[in-house]
DRENDREN-35034 format. One line per field, with one value per atom (N, C-alpha, C): residue number from 1; atom name; x, y, z. Coordinates in steps of 0.2 Angstrom, whole numbers. Each point is the difference from the previous one (the first is absolute). Last residue first. Layout:
N
pos: (NUM | ...)
site: (CA | ...)
X: (X | ...)
Y: (Y | ...)
Z: (Z | ...)
This chain:
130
pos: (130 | 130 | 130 | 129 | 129 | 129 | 128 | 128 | 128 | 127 | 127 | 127 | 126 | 126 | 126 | 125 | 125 | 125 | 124 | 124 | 124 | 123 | 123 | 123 | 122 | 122 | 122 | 121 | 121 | 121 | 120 | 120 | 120 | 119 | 119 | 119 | 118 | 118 | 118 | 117 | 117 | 117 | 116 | 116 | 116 | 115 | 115 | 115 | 114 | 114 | 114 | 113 | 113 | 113 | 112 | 112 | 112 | 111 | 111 | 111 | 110 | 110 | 110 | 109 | 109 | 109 | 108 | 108 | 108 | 107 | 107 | 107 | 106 | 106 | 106 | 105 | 105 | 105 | 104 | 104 | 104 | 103 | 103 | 103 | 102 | 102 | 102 | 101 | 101 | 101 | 100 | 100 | 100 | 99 | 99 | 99 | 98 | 98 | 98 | 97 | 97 | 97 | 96 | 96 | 96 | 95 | 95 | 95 | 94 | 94 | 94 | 93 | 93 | 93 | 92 | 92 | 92 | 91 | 91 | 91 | 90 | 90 | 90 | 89 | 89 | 89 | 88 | 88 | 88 | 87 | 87 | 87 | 86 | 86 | 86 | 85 | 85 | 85 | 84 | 84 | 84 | 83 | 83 | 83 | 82 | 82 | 82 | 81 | 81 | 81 | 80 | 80 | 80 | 79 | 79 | 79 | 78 | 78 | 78 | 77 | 77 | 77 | 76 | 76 | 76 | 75 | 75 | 75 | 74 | 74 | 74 | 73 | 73 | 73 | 72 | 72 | 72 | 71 | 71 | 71 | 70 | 70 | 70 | 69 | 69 | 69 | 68 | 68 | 68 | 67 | 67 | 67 | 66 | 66 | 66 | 65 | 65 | 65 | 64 | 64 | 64 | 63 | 63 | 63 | 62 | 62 | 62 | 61 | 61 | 61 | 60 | 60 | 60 | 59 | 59 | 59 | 58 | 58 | 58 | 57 | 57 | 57 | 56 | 56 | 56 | 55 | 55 | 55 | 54 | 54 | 54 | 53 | 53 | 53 | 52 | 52 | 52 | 51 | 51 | 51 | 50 | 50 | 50 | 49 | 49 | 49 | 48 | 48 | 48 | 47 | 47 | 47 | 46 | 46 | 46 | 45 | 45 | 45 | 44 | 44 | 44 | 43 | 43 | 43 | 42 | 42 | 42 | 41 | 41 | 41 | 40 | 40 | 40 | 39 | 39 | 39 | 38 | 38 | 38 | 37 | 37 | 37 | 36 | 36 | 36 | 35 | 35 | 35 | 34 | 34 | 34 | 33 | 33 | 33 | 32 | 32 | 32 | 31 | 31 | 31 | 30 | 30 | 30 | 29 | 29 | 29 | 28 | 28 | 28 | 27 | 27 | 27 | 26 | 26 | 26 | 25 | 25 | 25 | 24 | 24 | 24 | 23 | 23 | 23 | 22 | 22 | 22 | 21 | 21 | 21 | 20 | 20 | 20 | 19 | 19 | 19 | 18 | 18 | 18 | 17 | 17 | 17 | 16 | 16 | 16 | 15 | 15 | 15 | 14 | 14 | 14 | 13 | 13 | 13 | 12 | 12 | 12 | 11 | 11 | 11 | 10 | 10 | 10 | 9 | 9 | 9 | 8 | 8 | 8 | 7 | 7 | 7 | 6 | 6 | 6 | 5 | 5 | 5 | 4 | 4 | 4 | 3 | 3 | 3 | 2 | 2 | 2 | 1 | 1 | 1)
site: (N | CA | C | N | CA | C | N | CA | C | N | CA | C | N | CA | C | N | CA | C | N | CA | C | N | CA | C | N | CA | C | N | CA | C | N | CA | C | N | CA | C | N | CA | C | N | CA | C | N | CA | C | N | CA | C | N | CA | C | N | CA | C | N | CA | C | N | CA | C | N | CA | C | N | CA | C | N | CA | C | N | CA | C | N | CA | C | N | CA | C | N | CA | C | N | CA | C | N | CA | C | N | CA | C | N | CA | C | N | CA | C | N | CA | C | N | CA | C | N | CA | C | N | CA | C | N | CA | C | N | CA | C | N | CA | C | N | CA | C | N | CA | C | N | CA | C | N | CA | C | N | CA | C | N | CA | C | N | CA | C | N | CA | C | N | CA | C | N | CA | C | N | CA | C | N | CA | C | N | CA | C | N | CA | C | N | CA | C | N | CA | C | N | CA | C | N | CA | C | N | CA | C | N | CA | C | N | CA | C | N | CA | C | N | CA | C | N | CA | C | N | CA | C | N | CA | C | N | CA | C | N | CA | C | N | CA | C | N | CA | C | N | CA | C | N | CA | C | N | CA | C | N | CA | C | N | CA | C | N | CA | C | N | CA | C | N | CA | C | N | CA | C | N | CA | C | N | CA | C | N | CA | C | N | CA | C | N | CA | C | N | CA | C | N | CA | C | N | CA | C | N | CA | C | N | CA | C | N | CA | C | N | CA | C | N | CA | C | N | CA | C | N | CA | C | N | CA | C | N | CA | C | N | CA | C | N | CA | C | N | CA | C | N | CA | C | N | CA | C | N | CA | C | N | CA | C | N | CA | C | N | CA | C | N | CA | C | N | CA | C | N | CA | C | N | CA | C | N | CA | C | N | CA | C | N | CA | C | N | CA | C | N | CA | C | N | CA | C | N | CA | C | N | CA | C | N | CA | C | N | CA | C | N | CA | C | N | CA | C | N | CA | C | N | CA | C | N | CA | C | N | CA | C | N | CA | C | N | CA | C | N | CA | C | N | CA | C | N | CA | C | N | CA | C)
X: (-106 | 0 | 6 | -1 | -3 | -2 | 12 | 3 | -3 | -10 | 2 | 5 | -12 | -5 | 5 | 12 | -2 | -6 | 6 | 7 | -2 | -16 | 2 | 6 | -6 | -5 | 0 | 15 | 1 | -5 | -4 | 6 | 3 | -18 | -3 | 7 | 5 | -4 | -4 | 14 | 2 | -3 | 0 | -6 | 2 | 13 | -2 | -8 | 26 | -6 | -6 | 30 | -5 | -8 | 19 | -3 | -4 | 20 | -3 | -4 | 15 | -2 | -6 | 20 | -7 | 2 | 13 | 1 | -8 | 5 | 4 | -1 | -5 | 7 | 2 | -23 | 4 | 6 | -14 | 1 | 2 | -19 | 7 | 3 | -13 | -1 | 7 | -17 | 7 | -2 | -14 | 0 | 11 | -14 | 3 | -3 | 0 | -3 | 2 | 6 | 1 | -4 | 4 | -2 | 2 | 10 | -4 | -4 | 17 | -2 | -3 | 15 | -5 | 0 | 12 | -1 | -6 | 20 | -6 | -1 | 15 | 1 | -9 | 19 | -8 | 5 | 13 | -4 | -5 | 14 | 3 | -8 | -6 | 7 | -1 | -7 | 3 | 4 | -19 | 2 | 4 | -13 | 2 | 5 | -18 | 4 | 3 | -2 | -6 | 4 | 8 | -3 | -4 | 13 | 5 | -4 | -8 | 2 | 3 | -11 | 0 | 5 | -7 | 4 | 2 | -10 | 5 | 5 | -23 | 5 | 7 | -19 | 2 | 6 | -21 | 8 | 2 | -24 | 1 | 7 | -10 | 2 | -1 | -7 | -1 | 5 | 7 | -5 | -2 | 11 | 0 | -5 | 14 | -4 | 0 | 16 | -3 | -5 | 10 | -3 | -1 | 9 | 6 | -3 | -14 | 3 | 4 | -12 | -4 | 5 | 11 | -4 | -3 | 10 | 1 | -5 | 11 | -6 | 4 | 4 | 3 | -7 | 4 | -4 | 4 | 10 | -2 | -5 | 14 | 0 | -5 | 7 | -2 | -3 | 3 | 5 | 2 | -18 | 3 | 8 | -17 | -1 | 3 | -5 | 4 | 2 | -13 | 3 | -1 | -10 | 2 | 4 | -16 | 3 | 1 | -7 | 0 | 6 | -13 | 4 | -1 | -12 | 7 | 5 | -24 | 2 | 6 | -5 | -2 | 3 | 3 | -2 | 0 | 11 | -5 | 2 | 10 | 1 | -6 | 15 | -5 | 2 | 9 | 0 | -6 | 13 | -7 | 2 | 12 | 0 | -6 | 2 | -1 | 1 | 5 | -7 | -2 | 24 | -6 | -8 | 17 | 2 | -4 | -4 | -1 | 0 | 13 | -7 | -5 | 24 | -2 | -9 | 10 | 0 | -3 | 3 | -7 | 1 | 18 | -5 | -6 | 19 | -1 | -3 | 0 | -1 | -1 | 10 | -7 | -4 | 24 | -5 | -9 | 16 | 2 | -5 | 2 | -5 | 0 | 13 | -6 | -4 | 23 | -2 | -8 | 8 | -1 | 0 | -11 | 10 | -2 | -21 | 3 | 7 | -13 | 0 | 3 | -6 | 5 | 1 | -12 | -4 | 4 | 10 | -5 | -5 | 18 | 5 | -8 | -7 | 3 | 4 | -17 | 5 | 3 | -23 | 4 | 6 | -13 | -3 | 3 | 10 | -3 | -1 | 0 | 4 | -4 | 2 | -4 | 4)
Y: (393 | -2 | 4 | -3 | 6 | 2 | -20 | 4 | 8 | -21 | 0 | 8 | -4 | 0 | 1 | -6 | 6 | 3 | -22 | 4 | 7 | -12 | -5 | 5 | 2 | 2 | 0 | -12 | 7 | 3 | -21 | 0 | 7 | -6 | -1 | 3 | -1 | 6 | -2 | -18 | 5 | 7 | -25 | 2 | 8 | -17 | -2 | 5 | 4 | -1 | -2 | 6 | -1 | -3 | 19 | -8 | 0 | 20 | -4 | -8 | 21 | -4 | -4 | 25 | -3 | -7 | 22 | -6 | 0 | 20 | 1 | -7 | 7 | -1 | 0 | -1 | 6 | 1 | -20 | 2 | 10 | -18 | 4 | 2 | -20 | 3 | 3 | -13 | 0 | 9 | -23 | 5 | 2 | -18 | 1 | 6 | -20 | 5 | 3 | -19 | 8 | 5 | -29 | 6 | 7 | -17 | -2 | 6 | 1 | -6 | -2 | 22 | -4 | -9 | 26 | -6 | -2 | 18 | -3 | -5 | 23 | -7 | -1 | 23 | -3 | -8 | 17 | 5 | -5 | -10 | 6 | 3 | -25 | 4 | 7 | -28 | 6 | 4 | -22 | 3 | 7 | -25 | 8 | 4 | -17 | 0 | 6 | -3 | -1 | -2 | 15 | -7 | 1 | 18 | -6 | -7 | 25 | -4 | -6 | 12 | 6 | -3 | -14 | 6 | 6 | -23 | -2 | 7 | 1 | -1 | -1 | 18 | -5 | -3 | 13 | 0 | -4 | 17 | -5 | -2 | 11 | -1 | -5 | 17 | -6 | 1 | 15 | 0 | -9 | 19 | -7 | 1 | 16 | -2 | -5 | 9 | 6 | 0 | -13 | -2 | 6 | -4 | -1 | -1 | 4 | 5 | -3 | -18 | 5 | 7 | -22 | 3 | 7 | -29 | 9 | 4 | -26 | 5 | 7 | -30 | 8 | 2 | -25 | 5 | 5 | -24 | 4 | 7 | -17 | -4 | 4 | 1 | 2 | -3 | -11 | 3 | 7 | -18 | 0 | 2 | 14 | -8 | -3 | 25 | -4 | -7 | 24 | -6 | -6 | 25 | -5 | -3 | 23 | -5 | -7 | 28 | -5 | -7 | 18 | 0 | -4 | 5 | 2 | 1 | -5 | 5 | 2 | -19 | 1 | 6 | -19 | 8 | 0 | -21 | 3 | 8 | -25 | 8 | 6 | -25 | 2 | 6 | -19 | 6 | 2 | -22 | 0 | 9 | -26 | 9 | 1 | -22 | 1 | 8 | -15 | -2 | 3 | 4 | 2 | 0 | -13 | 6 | 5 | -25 | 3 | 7 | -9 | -1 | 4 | -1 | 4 | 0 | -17 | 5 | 6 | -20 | 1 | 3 | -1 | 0 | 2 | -6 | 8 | 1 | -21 | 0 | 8 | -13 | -1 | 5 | -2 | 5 | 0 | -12 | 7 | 4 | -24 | 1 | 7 | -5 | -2 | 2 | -3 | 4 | 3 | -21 | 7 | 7 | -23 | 1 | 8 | -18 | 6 | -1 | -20 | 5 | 6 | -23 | 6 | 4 | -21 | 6 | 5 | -13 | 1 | 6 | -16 | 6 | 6 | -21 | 4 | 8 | -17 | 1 | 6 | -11 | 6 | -3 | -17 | 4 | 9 | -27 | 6 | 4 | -26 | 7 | 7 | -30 | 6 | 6)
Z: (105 | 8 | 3 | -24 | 2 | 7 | -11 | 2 | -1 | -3 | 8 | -1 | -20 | 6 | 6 | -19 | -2 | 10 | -3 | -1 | 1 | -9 | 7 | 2 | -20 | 4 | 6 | -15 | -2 | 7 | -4 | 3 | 0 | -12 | 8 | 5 | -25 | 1 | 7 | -8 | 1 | 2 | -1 | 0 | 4 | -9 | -5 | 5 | 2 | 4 | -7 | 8 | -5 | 5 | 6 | 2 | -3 | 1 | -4 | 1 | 8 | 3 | -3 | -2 | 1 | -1 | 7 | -2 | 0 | 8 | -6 | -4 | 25 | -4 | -3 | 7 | 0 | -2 | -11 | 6 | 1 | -17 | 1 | 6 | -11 | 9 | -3 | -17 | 2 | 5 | -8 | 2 | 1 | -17 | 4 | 3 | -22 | 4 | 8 | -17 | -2 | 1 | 5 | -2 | -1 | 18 | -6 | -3 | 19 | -2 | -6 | 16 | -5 | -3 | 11 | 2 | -2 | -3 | -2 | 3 | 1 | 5 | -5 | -4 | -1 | 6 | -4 | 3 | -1 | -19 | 5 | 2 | 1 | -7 | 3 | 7 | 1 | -4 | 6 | -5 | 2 | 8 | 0 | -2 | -11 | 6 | 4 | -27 | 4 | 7 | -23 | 1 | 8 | -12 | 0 | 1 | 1 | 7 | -2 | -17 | 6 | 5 | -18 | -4 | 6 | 4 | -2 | -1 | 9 | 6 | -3 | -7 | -3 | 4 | 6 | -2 | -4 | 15 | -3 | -8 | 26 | -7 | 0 | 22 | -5 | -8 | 22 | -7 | 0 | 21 | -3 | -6 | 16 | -3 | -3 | 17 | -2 | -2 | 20 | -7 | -3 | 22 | -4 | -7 | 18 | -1 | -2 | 3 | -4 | 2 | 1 | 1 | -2 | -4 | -3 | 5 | 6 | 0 | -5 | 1 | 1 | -1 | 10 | -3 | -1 | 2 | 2 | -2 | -9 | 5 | 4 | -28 | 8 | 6 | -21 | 1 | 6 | -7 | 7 | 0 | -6 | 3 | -2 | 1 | -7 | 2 | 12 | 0 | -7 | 12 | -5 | 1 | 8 | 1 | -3 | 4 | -5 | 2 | 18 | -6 | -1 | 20 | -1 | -6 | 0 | 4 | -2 | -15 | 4 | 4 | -23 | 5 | 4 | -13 | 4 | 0 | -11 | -1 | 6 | -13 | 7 | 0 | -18 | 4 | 3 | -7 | 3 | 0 | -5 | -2 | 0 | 3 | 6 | -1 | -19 | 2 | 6 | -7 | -6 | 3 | 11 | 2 | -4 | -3 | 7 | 2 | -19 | -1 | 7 | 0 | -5 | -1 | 12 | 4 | -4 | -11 | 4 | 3 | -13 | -4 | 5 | 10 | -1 | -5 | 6 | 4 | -1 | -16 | 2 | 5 | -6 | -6 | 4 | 11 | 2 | -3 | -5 | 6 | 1 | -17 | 0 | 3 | 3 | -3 | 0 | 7 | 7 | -4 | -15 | 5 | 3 | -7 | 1 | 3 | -2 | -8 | 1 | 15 | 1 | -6 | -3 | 5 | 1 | -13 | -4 | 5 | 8 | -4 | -4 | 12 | 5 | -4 | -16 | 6 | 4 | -14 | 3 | 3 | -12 | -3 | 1 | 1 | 3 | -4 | -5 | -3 | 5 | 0 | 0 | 0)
């Protein structure tokens, strides 16, 4: 009788392999769980880049001069998706090409795409009359 698997057979991957494998599915996992998070409220605009930030930042409403809805091109404005940095600007974005962009006093602005941007402008726009 003739085995059908042998031991050499089940062992298919050399350690090379298992390297690729494993930082294939990290890769995976790491894609699958970028999440940005973004709220208003009283105190300011606050967001987090999951799980590249471990943490929330806050903008505050006197560090804002003024915020617009737009609408960009993420490839031609910003180089693509994610977050993105080019002179006196910072973008963070996911999908889409819709956005609010948060001018500051300093001159820089802050870009966070939003696929339901005009609430998100409102929203901004509303606390910082409080």
């Amino acid at each position: 009788m003739i085995p059908l698997l042998t031991d050499n057979d089940i062992d298919f991957l050399n350690d090379d392999s298992k390297v690729v494998l494993v930082l294939g599915l990290f890769f995976c996992l790491f894609f699958y769980l970028l999440e940005l998070r973004v709220s208003v409220n009283k105190e300011g605009i606050h967001y987090q880049f999951f799980p590249l930030h471990l943490k929330s930042h806050t903008i505050k409403y006197d560090e804002i001069e003024r915020a617009e809805a737009i609408t960009y091109s993420p490839i031609m404005d910003y180089g693509g998706w994610g977050i993105r940095f080019r002179y006196k600007a910072k973008a963070y974005n996911v999908k889409g090409n819709e956005g609010v962009k948060v001018y500051l006093k300093t001159g820089r602005h802050i870009l966070f795409g939003s696929q339901k941007s005009s609430v998100f402008e409102s929203e901004i726009k509303r606390f910082m009359k409080l």
